[in-house]
N, C-alpha and C positions, 0 to 999 in steps of 0.2 A: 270476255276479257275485262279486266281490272282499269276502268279509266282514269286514270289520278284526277284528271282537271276538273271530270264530270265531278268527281265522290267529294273532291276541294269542295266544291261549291254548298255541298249537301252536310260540311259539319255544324253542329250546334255551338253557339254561344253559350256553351255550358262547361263549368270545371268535371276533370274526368284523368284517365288514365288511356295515352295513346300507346299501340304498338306496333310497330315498322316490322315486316317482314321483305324477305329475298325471294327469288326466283324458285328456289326448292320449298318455301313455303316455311323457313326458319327464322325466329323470331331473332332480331339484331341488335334492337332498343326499345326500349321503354322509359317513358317518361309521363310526366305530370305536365297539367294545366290549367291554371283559372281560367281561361277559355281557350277550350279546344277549338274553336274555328280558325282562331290569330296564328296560336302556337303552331299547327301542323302545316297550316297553309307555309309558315314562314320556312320550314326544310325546302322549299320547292320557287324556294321566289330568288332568283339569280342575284348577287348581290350584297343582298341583305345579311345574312351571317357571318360574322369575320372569321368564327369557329373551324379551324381545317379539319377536326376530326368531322363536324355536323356537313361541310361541303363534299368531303370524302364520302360518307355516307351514306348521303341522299343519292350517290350514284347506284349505290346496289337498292334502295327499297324501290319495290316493286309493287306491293302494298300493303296497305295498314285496315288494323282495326282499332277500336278503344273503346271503353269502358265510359259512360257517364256517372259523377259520384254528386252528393248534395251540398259537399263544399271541398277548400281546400285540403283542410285537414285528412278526410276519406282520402282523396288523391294522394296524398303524402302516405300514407300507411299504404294502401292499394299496389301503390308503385314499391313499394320495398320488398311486398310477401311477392309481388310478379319477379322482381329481379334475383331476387333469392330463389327463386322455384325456376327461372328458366334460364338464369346466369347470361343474358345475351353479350354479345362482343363487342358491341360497342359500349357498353354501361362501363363506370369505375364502382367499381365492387371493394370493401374495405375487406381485410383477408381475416377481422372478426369478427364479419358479422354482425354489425351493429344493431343491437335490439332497441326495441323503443319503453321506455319504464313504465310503471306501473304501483299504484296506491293498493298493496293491501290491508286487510284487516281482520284480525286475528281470531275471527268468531267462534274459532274451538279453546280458546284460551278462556279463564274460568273470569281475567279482567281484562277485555280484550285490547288491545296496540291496534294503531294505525300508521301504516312504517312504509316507506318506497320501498320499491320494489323494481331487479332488473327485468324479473321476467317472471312469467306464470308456472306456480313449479303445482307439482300433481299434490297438494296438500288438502287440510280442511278452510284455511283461510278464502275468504273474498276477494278477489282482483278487480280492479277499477283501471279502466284506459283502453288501449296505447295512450299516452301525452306524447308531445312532440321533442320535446327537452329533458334531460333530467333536473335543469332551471326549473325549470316548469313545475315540475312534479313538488321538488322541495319550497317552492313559494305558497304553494297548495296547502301542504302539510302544516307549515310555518302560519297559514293563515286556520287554519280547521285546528290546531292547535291555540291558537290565539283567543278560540270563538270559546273552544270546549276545555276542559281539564280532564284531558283523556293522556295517561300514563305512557312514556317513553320509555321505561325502565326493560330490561331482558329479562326480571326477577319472574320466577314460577310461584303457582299457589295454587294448595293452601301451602307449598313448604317452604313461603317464604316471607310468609306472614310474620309482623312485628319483629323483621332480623335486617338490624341497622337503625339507622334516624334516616329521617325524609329526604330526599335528592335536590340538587337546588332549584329542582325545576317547581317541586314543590314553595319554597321561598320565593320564587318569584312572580307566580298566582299563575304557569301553567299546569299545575298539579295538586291537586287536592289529596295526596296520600296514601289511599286506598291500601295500599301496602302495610301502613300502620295504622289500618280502618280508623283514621280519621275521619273517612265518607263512608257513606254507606254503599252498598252493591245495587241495590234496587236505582238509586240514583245514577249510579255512573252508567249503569248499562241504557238509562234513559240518554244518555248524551252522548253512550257511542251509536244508537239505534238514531238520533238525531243528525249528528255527524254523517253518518251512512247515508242518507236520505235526502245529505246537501250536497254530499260527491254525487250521488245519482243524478244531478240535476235538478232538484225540489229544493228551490233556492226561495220559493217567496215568502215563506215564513222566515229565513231571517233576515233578506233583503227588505221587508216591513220592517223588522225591529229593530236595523241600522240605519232606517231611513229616519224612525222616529227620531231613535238617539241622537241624530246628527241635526234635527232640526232643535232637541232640546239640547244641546248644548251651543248650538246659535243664540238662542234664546238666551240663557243664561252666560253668552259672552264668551264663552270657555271655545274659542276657536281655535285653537291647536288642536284641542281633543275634535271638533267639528272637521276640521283637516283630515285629521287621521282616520275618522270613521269612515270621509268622503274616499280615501284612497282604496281602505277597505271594501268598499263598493266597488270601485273600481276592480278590484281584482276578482271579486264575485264575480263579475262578467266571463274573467275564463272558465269559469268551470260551469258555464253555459252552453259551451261550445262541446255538442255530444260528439261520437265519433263511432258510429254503425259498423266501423270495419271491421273490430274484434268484439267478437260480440258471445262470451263467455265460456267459452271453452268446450262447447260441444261440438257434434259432429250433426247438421245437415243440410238440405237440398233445398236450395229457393228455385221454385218451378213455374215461369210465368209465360202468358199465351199473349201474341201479336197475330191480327188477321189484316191481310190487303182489302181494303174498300173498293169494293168494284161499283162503279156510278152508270146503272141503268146497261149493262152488259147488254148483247145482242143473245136471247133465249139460246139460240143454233150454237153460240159459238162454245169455243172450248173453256175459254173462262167463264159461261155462265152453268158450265156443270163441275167447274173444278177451280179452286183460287188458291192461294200459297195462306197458310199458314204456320207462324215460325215461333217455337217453345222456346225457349233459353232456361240453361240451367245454370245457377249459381252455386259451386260446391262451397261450403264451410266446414272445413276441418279445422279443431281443437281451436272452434272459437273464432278462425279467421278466411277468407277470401280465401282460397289457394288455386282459382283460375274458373272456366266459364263454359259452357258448349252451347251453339245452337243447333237447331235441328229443323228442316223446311218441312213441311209435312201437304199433303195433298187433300184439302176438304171440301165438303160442298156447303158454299157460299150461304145456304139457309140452314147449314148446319148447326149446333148448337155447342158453345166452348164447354162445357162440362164436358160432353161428347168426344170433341179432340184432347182435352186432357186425360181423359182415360183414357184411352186410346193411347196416346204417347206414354201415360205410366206404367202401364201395361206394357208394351214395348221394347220400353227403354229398361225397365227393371228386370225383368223378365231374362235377357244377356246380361244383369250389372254382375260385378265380382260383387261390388260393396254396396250395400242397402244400410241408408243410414236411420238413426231412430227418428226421425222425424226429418218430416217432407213440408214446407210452405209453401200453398197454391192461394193467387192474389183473390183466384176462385175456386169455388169447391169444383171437384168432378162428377162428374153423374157417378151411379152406385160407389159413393163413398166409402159405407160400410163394409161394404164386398172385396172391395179392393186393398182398403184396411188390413183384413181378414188374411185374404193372397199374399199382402207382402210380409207381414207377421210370420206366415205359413215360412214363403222364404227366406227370410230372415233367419227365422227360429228362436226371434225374441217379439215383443211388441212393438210394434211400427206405428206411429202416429201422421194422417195430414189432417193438417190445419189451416185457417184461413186468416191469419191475424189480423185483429180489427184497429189496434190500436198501438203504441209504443213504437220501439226501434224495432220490434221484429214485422209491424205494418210498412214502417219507413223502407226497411229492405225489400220487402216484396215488390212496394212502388219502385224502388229503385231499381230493381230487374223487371219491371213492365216495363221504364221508359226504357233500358236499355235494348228491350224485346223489339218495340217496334222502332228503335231508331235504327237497329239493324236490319229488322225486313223492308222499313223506306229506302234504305240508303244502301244496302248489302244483298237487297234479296236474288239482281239478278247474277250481282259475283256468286251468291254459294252457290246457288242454281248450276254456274260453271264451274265451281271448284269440286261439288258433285259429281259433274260429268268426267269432268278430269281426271279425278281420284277412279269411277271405276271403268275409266279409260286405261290407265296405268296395271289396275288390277286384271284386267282383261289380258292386255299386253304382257303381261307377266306369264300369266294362265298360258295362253297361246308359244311365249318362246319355250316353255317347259313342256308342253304337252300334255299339259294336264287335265282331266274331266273335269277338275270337282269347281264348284263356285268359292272363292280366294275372297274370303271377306276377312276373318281375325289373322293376323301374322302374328308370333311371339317370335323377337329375335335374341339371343344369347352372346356375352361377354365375358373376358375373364382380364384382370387387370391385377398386376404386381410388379415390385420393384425387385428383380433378383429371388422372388419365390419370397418376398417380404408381405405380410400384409393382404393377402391375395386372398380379391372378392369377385365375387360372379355377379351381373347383372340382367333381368330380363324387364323387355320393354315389347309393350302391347301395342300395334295399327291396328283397327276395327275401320275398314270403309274406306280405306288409303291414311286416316288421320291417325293422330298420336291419341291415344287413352291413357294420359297419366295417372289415374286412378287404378289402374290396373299396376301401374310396375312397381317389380321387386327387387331388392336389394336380399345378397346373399354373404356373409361374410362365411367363407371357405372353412369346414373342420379337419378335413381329413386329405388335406392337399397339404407335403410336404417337396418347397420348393418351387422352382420357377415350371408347372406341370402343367400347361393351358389346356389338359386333351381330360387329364383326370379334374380340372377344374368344369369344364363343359359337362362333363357325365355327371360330378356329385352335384349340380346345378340342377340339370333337367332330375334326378331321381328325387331330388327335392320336392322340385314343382309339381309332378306326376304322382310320388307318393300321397300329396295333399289331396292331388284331386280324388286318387281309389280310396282319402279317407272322409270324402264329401265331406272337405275344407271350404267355408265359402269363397274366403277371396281368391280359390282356385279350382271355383266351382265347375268351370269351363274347359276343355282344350281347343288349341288352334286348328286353325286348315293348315296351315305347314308351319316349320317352327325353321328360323332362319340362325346359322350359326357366324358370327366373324372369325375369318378360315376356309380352308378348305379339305384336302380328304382326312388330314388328322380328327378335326372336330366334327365333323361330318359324322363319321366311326365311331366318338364316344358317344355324340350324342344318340347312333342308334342302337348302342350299347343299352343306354339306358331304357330307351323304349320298349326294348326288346325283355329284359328282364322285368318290367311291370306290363308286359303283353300288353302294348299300345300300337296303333298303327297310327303314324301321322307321319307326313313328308318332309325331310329334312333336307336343305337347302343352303351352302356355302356361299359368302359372299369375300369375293376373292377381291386383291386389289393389286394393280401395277408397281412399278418401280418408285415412282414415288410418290407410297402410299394413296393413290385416290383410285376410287371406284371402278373395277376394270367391268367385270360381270357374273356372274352365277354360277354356280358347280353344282349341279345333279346328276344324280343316278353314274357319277362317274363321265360325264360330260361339262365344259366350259360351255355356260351360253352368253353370248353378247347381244346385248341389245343396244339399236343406236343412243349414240350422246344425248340427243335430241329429244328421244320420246320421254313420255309422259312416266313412262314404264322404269328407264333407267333414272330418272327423278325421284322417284318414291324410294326406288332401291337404295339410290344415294344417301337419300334422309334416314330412313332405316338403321344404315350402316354407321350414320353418323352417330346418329343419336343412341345407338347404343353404346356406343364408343365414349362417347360423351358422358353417358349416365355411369358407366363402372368407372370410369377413371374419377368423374367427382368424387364418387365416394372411398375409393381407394383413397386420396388426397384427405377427405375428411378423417378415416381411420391412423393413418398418417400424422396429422397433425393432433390427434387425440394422444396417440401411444408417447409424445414428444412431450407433450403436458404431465400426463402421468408420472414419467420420469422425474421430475421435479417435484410431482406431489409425495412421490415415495421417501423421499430424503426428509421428512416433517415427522419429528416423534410423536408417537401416539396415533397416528393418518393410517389407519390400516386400509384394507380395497372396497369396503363398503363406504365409508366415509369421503374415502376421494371417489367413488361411483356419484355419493348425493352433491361431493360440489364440484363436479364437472357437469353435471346432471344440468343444475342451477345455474351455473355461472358461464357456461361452454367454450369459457377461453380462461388462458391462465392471467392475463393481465387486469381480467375483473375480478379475479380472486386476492389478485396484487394490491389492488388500491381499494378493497374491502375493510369498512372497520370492523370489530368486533361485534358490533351489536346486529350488523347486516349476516355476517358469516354466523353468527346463533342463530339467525332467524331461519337460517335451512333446514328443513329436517334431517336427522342422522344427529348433526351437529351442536354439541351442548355447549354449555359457555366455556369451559377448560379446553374441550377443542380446538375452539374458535379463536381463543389467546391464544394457544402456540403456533396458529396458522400464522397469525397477522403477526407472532414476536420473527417466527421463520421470516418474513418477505420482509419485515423492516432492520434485520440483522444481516440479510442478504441483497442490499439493493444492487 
């Protein structure tokens, strides 16, 4: 069992990201903390929160886990990709999405700009951030602009070379011309590759040269201009401030190893031939966090961590759907290159692990070691029980069904619409009792006309199954039974579908009462109940939920996209690729609203005549 008072005791002094779970093991809130010890202890201290929602709250967590990060900033981004990725019930969720900005820089461009940015679009430019602000972001700009005479203009080249006189920005010494080679090329690309290099953080080449400037113009009395330098300093300090959580747009695996220290064990006993050791994985997708898994593993105590790490990569890759291009272990594994070799093999591209020594991709690693073993101090003998529990539940399932086989993967199936509007199918992966969101799919429905949830279930799975007979990787796999929401209607399509791609897997209804919650199971033509109480009808619940859960998000998202559109098509000259690249970039219509021109050029698709009729549309239609 989950002791709250004991695990109180056992949080760090450290900033991080907490998450509160219920009794089904569903995630409720998420939040931030410069220290986690104060912040979670204080849900639990009578009294102390005047907050009715956080006194409410704390009556259903049952327990929590979190994240340790290396300052606030990480906690602040951390907590937003979590709440966005798992939507919990108690969080205030904004309904667009608020993204966090970003400094790009135009390095496919022949004189390259350095421009804010909402968001990371699939381009050839540089993205620098999350920032916290879009404050933030434009006092950056306003300063790296101040330093360097690096061009603001939309203008292209070479076709737009010597067409016009200079921009006043040139007049006013942040722009030296380049447009009407006034300056030379070789030079300017010197001070955008400089500039570059003082967003990265490599401040102390100019922090020198304003420390000097400020002490000579002390000297020579000129103390306004000594003001001004010193303020300047000052705001170099923010862009000191790194931020690991988005961490450039790629996809992969931070993989780090935690072992229990057993002190002078008894030879006989069972700990001295067998000790907990606990991997954590951190997935990065497109550059950021998108959640976490640990994994207990059983080793011997003189065994060697390269050893348990192949072992676990080996393992754990061996069932993934999705093998990413590269793997970060904080150590190498024994046969490296072997293993290299194997996941490549699986893959079917090149797979690289690595062991970074130094930079933000070191800092990450370290930051999933402490998190490795502040879970197996503080967490090892919960997962040990949530273990048990999960294939306690999966047993108890086995057994009301009567089934042989061993119940380790579920895929359970969804179909969600508004009147046959819009209508998307969803599948959602348990491996072990637990959720695999790395595994689940979104289906937006082709050949479903109207409110049809039975032909929605069939063109679902023939999806899914088609993938796998075409050794698809992220559907490299099939389930021990595949769970439908419904009963004998969905039941029937989905063994439609099996049956025409000659699959044998067990299909499995999950039926509900009068009002709507979890009654029990429909097989082979049988209701089975299982009590409220077990472990068994738990899992099932979560199951039912959460796939429920997952199609209606995105039904909602498709939803609120088709609503936007509509307004983009009323804009002359907007044809459906155009409004594709700025829904794409902007993902709500109100950032496309209070966009200027020179932002709405900077999308791809998007040239500058576009870009004016967008912005002349929204400011003739406020």
């Amino acid at each position: 069992m989950f002791d709250i008072k004991e695990e109180l005791k056992k949080l760090p002094h450290k900033p991080g990201v907490y998450i509160m779970k219920d009794e089904n093991d569903a995630i409720i809130y998420v939040g931030k903390a410069i220290d986690l010890h104060n912040r979670v202890r204080s849900y639990f201290q009578a009294g102390v929160s005047a907050n009715y929602k956080a006194q409410h709250m704390a009556g259903y967590i049952t327990h929590f886990s979190y994240h340790v990060t290396n300052n606030e900033i990480e906690a602040f981004i951390l907590e937003d990709t979590l709440i966005k990725l798992h939507r919990p019930k108690y969080n205030i969720r904004l309904k667009d999405d608020k993204a966090y900005p970003y400094i790009r820089i135009t390095v496919h461009e022949r004189l390259p700009r350095i421009l804010f940015a909402r968001q990371r679009s699939k381009d050839k430019a540089k993205y620098y951030g999350p920032f916290m602000s879009n404050t933030r972001v434009r006092e950056i700009l306003a300063f790296v602009h101040k330093l360097w005479p690096i061009r603001q203009c939309a203008k292209t080249f070479p076709r737009d070379f010597n067409k016009g006189r200079p921009c006043l920005n040139h007049h006013i010494g942040q722009c030296r011309a380049p447009c009407n080679k006034l300056f030379d090329e070789e030079t300017y690309g010197h001070y955008v590759a400089e500039a570059e290099r003082f967003i990265q953080g490599k401040t102390t080449p100019v922090l020198s040269r304003l420390k000097k400037e400020m002490a000579e113009a002390a000297e020579d009395m000129k103390f306004e201009r000594a003001a001004e330098i010193r303020d300047t300093i000052s705001m170099l300090e923010i862009l000191n401030e790194k931020q690991k959580v988005d961490t450039g747009g790629e996809d992969r695996d931070i993989v780090a190893l935690a072992r229990k220290k057993n002190e002078n064990p008894d030879e006989d006993s069972a700990e001295a031939k067998n000790s907990d050791a606990l991997v954590e994985v951190f997935f990065v997708r497109d550059g950021k966090i998108t959640g976490s898994e640990h994994f207990l593993m059983e080793s011997d105590p003189q065994g060697d961590d390269g050893e348990i790490l192949a072992a676990f990569i080996k393992q754990f890759y061996s069932e993934a759907a999705f093998i990413p291009k590269e793997v970060s272990c904080i150590s190498p594994p024994a046969e490296k290159d072997a293993i290299v070799n194997w996941l490549s093999h699986l893959a079917e591209r090149r797979v690289e692990i690595n062991v970074p020594q130094k930079g933000e991709k070191r800092d990450m690693a370290l930051m999933a070691q402490t998190n490795a073993e502040l879970t197996l101090a503080q967490f090892g003998a919960h997962i040990r029980n949530e273990t048990e529990r999960n294939r306690r539940a999966l047993q108890e399932i086995t057994d009301a069904l009567g089934l042989e086989l061993r119940l380790t993967r579920i895929e359970a199936l969804d179909i969600s619409n508004t009147q046959g509007f819009e209508s998307v199918g969803s599948m959602i992966v348990f491996e072990e009792g637990k959720a695999k969101k790395s595994d689940y799919r979104k289906f937006k429905l082709r050949g479903v006309i109207g409110p049809d949830d039975y032909a929605g279930i069939e063109e679902v799975l023939t999806r899914r199954l088609t993938r796998y007979r075409q050794n698809h990787t992220a559907f490299s796999k099939l389930p021990d039974m595949i769970f439908v929401d419904g009963g004998k209607g969905q039941i029937t399509a989905a063994k439609k579908a099996l049956t025409a791609l000659d699959l044998d897997v067990p299909v499995c209804g999950m039926v509900k009462d009068d009002k709507h919650r979890t009654r029990g199971l429909l097989y082979e033509g049988k209701e089975v109940a299982l009590p409220r109480t077990s472990d068994g009808f738990k899992l099932m619940t979560r199951i039912q939920d959460e796939v429920h859960r997952f199609a209606l998000e995105y039904h909602k998202k498709l939803r609120a996209e088709t609503q936007v559109r509509s307004v983009l098509d009323d804009i002359p000259g907007i044809g459906p690729t155009r409004r594709k690249a700025l829904l794409s970039h902007f993902k709500n219509i109100e950032s496309i609203r209070t966009a200027s021109v020179e932002i709405l050029s900077s999308v791809p698709m998007i040239d500058k005549k576009s870009a004016e009729a967008v912005y002349l549309f929204f400011q003739t239609n406020q």
